[in-house]
PyMOL CGO cylinders between C-alpha atoms (Angstrom):
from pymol import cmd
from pymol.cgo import CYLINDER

trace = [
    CYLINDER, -10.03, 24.78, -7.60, -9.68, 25.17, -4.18, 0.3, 1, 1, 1, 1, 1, 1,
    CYLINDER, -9.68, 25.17, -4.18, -6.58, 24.97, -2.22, 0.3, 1, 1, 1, 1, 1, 1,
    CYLINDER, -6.58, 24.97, -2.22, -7.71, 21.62, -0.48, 0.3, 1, 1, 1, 1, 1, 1,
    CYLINDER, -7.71, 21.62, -0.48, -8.15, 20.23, -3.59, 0.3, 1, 1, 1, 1, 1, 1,
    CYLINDER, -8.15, 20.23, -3.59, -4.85, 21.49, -4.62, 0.3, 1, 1, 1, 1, 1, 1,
    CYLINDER, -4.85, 21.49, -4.62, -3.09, 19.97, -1.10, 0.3, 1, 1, 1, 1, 1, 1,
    CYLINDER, -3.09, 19.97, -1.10, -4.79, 17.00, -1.79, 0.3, 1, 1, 1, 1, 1, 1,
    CYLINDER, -4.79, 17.00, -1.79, -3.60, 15.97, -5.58, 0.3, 1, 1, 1, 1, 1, 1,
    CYLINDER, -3.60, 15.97, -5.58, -0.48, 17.66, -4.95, 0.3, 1, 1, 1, 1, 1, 1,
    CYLINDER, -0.48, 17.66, -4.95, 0.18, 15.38, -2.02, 0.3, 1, 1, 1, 1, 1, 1,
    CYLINDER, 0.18, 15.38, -2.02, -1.33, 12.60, -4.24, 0.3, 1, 1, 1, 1, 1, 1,
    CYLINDER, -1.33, 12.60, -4.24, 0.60, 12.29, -6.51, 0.3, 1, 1, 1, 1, 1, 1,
    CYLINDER, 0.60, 12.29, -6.51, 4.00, 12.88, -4.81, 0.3, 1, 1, 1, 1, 1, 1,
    CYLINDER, 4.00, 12.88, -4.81, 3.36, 9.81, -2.99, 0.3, 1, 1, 1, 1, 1, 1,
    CYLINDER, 3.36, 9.81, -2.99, 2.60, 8.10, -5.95, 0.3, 1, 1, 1, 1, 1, 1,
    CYLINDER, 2.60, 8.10, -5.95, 5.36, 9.28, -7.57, 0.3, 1, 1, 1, 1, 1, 1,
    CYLINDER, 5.36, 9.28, -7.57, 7.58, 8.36, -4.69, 0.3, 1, 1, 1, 1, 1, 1,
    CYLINDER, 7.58, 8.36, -4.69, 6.03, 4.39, -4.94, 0.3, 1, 1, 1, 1, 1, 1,
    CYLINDER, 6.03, 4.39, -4.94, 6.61, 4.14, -8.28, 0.3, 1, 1, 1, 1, 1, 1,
    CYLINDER, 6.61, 4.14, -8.28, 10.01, 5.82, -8.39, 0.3, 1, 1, 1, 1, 1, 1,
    CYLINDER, 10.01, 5.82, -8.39, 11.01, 2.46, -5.74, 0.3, 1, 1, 1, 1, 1, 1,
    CYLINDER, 11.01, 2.46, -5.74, 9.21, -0.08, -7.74, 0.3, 1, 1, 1, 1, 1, 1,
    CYLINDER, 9.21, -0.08, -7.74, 11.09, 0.90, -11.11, 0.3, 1, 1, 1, 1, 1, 1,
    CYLINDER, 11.09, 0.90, -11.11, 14.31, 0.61, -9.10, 0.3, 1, 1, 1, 1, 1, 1,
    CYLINDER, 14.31, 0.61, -9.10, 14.59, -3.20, -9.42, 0.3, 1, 1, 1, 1, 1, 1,
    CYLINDER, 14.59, -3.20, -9.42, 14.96, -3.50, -5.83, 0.3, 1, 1, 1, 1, 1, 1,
    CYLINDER, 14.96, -3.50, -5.83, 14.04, -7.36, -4.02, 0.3, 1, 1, 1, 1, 1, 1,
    CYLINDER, 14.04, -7.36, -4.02, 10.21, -7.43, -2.83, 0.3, 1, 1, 1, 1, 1, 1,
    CYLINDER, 10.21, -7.43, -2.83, 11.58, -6.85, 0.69, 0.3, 1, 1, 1, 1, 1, 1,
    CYLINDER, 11.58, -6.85, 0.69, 12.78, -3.10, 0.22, 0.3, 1, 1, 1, 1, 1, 1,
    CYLINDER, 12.78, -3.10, 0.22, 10.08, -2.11, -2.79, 0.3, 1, 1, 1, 1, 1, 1,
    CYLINDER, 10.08, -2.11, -2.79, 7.52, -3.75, -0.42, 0.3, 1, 1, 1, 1, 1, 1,
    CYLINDER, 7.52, -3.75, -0.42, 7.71, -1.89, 2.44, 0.3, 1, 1, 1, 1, 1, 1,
    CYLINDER, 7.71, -1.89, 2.44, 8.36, 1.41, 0.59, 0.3, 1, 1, 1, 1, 1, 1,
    CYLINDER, 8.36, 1.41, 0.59, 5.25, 1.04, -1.16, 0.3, 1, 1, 1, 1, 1, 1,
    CYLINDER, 5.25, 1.04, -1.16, 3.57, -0.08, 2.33, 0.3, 1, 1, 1, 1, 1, 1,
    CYLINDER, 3.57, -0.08, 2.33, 4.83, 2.87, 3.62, 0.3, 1, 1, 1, 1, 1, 1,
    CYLINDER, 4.83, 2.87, 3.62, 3.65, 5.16, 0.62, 0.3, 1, 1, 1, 1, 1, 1,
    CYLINDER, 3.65, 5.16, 0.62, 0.49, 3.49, 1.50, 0.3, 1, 1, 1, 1, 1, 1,
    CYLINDER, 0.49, 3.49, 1.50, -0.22, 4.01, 5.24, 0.3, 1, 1, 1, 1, 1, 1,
    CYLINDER, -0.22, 4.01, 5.24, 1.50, 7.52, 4.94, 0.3, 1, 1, 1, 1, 1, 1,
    CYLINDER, 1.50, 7.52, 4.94, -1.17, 8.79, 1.98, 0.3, 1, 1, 1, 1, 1, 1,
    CYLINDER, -1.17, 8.79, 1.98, -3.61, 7.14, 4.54, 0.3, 1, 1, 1, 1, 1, 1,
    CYLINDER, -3.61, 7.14, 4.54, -2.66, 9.78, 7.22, 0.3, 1, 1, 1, 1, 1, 1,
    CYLINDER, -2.66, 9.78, 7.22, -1.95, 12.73, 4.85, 0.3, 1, 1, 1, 1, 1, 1,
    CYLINDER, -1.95, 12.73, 4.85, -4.53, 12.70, 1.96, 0.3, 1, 1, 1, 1, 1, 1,
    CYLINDER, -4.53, 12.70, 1.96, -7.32, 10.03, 3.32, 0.3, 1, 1, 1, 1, 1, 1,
    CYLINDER, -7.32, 10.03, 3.32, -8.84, 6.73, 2.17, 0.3, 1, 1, 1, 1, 1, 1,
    CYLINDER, -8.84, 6.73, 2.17, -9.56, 8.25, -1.42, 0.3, 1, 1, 1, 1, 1, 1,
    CYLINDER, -9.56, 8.25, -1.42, -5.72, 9.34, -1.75, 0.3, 1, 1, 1, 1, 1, 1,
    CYLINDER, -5.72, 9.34, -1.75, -4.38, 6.27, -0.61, 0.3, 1, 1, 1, 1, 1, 1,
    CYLINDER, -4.38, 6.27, -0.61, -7.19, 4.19, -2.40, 0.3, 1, 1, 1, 1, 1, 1,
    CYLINDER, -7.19, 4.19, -2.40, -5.69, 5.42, -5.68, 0.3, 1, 1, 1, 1, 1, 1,
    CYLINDER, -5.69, 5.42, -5.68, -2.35, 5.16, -4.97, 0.3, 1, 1, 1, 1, 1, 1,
    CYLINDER, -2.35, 5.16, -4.97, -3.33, 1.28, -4.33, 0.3, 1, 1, 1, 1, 1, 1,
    CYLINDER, -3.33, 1.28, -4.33, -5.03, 0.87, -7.45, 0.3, 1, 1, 1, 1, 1, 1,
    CYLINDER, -5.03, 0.87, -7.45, -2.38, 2.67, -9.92, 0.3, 1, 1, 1, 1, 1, 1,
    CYLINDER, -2.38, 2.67, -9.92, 1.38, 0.91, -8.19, 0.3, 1, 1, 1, 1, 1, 1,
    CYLINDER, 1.38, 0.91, -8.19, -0.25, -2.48, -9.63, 0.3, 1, 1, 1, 1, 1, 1,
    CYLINDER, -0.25, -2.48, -9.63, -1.68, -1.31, -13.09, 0.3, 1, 1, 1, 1, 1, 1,
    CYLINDER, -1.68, -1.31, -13.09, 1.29, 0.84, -13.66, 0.3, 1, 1, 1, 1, 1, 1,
    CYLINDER, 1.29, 0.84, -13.66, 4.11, -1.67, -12.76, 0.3, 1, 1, 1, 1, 1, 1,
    CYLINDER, 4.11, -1.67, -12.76, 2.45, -4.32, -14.55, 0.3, 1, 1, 1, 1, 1, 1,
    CYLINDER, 2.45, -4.32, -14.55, 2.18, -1.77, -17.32, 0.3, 1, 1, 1, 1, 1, 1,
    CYLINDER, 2.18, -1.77, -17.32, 6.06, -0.69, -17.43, 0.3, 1, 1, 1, 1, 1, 1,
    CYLINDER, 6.06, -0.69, -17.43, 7.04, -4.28, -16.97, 0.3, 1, 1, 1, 1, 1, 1,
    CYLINDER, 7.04, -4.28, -16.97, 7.98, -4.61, -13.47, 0.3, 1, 1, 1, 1, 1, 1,
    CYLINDER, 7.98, -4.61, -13.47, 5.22, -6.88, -12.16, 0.3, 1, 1, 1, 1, 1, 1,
    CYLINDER, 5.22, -6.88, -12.16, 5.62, -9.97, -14.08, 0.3, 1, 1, 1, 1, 1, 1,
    CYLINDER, 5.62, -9.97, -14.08, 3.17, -11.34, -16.83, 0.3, 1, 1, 1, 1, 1, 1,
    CYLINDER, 3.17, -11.34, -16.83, 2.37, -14.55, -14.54, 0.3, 1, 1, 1, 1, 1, 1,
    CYLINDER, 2.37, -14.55, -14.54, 0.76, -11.94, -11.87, 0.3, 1, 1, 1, 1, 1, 1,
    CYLINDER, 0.76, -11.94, -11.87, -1.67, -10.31, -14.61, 0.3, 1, 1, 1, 1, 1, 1,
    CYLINDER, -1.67, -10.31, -14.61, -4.35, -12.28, -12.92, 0.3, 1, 1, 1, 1, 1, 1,
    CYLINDER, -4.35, -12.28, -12.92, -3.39, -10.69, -9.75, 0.3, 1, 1, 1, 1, 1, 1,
    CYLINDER, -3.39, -10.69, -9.75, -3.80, -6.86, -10.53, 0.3, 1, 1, 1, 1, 1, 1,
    CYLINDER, -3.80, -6.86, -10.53, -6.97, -6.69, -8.73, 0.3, 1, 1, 1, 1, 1, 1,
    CYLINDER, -6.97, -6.69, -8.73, -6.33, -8.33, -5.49, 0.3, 1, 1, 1, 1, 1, 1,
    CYLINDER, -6.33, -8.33, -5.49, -3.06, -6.58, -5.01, 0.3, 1, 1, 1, 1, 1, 1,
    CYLINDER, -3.06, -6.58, -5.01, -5.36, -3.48, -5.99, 0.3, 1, 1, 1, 1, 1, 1,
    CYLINDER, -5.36, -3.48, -5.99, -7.90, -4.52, -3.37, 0.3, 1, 1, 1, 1, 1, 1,
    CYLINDER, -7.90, -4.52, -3.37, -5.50, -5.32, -0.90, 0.3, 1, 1, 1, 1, 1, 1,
    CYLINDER, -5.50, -5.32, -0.90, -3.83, -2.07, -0.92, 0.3, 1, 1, 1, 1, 1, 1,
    CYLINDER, -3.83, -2.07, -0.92, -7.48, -0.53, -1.02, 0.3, 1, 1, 1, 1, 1, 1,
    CYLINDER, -7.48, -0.53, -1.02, -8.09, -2.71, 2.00, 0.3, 1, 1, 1, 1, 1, 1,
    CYLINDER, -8.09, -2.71, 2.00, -4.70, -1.75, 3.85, 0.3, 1, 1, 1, 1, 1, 1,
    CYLINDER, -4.70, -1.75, 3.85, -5.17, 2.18, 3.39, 0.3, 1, 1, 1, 1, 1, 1,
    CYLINDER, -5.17, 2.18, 3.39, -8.88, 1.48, 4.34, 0.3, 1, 1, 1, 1, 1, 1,
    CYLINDER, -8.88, 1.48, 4.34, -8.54, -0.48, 7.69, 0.3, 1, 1, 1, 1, 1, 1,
    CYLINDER, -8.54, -0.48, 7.69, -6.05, 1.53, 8.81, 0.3, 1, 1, 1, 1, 1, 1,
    CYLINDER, -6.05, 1.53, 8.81, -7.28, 4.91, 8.21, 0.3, 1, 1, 1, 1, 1, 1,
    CYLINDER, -7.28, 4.91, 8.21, -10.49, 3.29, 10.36, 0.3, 1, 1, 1, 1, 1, 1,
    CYLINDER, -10.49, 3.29, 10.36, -8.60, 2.15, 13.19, 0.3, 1, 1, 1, 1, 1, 1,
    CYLINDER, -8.60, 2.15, 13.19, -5.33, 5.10, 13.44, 0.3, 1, 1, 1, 1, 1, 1,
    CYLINDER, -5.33, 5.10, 13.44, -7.33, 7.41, 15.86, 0.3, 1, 1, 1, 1, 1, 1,
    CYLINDER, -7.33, 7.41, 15.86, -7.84, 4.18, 18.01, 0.3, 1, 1, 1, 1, 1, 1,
    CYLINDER, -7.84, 4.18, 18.01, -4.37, 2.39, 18.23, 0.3, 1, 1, 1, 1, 1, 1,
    CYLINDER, -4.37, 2.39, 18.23, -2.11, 3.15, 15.77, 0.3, 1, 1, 1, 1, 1, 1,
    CYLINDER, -2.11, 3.15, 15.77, -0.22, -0.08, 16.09, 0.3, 1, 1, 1, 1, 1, 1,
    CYLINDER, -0.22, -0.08, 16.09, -3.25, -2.01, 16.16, 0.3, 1, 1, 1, 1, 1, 1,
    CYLINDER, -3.25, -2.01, 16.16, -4.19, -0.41, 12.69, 0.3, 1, 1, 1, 1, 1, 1,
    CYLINDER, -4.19, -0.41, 12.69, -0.99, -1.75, 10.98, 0.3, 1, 1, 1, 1, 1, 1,
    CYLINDER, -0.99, -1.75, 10.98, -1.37, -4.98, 12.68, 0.3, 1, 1, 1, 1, 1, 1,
    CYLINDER, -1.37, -4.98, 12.68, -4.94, -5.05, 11.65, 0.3, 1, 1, 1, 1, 1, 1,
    CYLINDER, -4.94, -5.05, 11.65, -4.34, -3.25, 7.92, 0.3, 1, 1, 1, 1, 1, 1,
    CYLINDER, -4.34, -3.25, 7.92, -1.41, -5.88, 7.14, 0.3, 1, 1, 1, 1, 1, 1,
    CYLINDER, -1.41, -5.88, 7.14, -3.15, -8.74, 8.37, 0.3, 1, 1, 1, 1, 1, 1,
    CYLINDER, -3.15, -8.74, 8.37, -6.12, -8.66, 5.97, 0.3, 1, 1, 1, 1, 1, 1,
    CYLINDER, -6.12, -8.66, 5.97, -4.06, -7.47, 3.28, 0.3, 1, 1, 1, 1, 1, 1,
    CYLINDER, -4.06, -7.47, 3.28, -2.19, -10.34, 3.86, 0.3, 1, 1, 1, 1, 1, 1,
    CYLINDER, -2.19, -10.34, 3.86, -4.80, -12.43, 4.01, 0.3, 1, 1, 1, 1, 1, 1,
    CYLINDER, -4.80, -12.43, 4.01, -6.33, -11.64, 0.51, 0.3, 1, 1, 1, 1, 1, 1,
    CYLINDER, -6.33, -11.64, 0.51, -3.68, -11.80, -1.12, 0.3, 1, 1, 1, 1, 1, 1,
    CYLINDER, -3.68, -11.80, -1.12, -2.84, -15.05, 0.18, 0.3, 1, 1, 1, 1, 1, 1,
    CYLINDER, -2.84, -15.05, 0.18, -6.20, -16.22, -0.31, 0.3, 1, 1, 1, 1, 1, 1,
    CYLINDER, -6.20, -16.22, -0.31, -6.54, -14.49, -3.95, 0.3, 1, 1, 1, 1, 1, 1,
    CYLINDER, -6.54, -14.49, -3.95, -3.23, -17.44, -4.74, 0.3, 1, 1, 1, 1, 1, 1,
    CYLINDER, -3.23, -17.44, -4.74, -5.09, -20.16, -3.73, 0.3, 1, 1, 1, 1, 1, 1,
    CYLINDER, -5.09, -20.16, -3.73, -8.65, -19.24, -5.72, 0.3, 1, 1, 1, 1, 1, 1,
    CYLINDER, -8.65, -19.24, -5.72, -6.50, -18.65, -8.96, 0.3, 1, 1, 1, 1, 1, 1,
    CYLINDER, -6.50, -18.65, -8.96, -4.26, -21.55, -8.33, 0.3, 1, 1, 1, 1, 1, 1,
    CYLINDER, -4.26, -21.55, -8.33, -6.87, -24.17, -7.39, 0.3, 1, 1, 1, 1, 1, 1,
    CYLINDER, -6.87, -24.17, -7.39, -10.33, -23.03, -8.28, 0.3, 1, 1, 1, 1, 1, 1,
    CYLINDER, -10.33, -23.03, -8.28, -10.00, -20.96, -11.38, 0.3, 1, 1, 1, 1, 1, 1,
    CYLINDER, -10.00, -20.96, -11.38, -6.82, -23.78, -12.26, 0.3, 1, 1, 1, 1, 1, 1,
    CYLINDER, -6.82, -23.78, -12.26, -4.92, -20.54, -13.10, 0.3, 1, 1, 1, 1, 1, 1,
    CYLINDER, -4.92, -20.54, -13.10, -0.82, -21.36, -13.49, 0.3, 1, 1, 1, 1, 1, 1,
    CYLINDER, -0.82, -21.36, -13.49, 1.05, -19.21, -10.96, 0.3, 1, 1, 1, 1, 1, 1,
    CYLINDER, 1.05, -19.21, -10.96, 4.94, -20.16, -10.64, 0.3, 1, 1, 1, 1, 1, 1,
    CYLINDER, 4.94, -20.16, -10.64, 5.57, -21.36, -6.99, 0.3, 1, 1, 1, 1, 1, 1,
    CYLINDER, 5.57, -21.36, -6.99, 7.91, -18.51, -6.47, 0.3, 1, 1, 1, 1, 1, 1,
    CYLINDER, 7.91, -18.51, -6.47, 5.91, -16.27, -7.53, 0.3, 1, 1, 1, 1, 1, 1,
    CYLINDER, 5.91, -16.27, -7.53, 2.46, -17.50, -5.54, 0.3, 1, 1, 1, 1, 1, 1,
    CYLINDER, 2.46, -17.50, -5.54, 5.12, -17.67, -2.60, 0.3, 1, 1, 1, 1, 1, 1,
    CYLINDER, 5.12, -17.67, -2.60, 5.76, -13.77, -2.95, 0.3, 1, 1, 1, 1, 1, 1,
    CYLINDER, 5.76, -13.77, -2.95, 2.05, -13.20, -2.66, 0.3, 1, 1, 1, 1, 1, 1,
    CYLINDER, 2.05, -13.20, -2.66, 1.98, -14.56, 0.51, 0.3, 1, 1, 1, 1, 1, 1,
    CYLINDER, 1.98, -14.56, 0.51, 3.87, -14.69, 3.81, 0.3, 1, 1, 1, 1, 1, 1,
    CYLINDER, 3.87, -14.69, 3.81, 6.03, -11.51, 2.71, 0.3, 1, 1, 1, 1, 1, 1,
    CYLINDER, 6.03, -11.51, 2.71, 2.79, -9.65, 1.79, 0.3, 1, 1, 1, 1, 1, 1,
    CYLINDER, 2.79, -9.65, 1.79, 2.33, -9.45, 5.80, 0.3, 1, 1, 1, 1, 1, 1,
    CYLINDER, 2.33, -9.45, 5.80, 5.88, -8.85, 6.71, 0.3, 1, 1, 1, 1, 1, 1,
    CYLINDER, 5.88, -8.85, 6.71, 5.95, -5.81, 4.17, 0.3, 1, 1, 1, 1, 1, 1,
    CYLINDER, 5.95, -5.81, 4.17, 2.91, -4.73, 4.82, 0.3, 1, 1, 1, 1, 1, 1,
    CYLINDER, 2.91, -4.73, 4.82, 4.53, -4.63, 8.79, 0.3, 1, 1, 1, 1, 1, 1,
    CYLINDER, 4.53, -4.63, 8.79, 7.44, -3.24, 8.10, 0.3, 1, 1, 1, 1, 1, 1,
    CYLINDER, 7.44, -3.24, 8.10, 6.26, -0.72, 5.68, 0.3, 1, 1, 1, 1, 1, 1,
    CYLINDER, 6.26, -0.72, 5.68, 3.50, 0.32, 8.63, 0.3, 1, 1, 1, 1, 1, 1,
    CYLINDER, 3.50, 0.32, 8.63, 6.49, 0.79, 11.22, 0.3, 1, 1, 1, 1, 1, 1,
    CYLINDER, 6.49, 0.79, 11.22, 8.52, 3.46, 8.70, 0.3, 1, 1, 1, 1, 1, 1,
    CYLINDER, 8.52, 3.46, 8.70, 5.09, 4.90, 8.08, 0.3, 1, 1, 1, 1, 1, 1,
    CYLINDER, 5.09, 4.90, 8.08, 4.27, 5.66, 11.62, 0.3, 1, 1, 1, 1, 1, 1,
    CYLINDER, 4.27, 5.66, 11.62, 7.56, 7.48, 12.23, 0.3, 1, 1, 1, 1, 1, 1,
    CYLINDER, 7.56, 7.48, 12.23, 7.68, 9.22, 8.76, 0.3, 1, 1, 1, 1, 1, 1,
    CYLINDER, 7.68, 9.22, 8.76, 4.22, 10.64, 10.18, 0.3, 1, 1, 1, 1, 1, 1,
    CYLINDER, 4.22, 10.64, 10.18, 6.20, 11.88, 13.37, 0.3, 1, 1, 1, 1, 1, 1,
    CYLINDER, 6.20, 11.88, 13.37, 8.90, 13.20, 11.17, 0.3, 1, 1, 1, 1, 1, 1,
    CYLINDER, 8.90, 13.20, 11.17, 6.71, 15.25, 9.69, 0.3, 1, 1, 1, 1, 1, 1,
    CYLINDER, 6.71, 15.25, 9.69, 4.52, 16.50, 12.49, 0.3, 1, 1, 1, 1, 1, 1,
    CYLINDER, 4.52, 16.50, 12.49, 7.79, 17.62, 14.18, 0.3, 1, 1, 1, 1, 1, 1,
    CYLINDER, 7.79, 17.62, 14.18, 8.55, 19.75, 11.19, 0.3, 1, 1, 1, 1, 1, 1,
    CYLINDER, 8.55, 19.75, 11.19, 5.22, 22.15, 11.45, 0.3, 1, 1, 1, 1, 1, 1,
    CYLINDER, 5.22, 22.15, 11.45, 3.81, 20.84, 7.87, 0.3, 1, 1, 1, 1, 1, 1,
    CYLINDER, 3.81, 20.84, 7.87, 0.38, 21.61, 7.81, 0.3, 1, 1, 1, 1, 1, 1,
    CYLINDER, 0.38, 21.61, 7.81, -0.92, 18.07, 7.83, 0.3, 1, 1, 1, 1, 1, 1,
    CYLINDER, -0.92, 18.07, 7.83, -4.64, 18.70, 8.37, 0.3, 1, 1, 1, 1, 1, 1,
    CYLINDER, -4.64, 18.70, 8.37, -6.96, 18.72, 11.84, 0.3, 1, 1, 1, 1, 1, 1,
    CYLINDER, -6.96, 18.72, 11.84, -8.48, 15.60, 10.89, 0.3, 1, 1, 1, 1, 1, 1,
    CYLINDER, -8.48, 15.60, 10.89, -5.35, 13.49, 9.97, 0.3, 1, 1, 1, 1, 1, 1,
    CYLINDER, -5.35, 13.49, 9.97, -3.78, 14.03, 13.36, 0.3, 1, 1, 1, 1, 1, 1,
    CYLINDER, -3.78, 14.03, 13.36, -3.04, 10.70, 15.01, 0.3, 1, 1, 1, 1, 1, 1,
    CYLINDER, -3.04, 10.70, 15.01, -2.94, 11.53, 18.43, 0.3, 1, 1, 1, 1, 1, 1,
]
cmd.load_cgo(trace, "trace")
């Protein structure tokens, strides 16, 4: 194995480790939300789409798994999967152009799928999703999703000031 593919799973699954060290915490959705958020957009600048693509996938399946994601949001593994897939995505697409823009861009469509996602289950699949709970999956998806791309963007400057080698092609400037 080569030492990039060391880097990369090393770095991996810190920042996985990191998410789901928050999320078994028992914090309120708006501290584990924008730590996770910021897991996300970080992994996005440090170990790629594919990195922060699995991250995305495994902070769902594994909270629901250890009991911290509610039963009601079974139905709504995949499209918080696919909306941190689609957060990590747009943004690693659009950093080298406007970083802000990228969060702004990333949240937004997260956001927007997950919001959207509620109202499929709720009125055309007739799936039962507590109020509070299709609530959470919505407006507070895009201020997390914010918040956690704010702390991500100066994390990333954190660590550029301290001389960790953090890859030619993940530079944001």
């Amino acid at each position: 194995m080569n030492q990039n593919n060391v880097k990369f799973i090393t770095r991996t699954a810190i920042l996985l480790a990191i998410a789901l060290v928050f999320q078994m915490g028992g914090f309120p959705q708006m501290i584990t939300g924008p730590v996770v958020n910021t897991v996300l957009y970080v992994a996005a600048m440090l170990v790629g789409i594919s990195g922060g693509v699995i991250i995305g996938i495994f902070t769902p399946v594994i909270a629901f798994i250890r009991g911290i994601l509610p039963g009601v949001l079974a139905p709504m593994i995949p499209f918080i999967a696919a909306g941190n897939a689609v957060l990590v995505i747009i943004f690693a697409l659009l950093k080298k152009k406007n970083k802000i823009l990228a969060v702004v861009a990333a949240s937004a469509v997260k956001f927007l799928l997950l919001a959207g996602a509620v109202q499929l289950l709720l009125k055309v699949l007739s799936i039962k999703i507590p109020g509070k709970v299709a609530q959470a999956m919505s407006f507070p998806q895009l201020v997390t999703a914010l918040i956690g791309g704010i702390i991500a963007l100066l994390v990333y400057k954190g660590l550029e000031a301290t001389n960790l080698d953090l890859g030619q092609e993940n530079k944001l400037n």
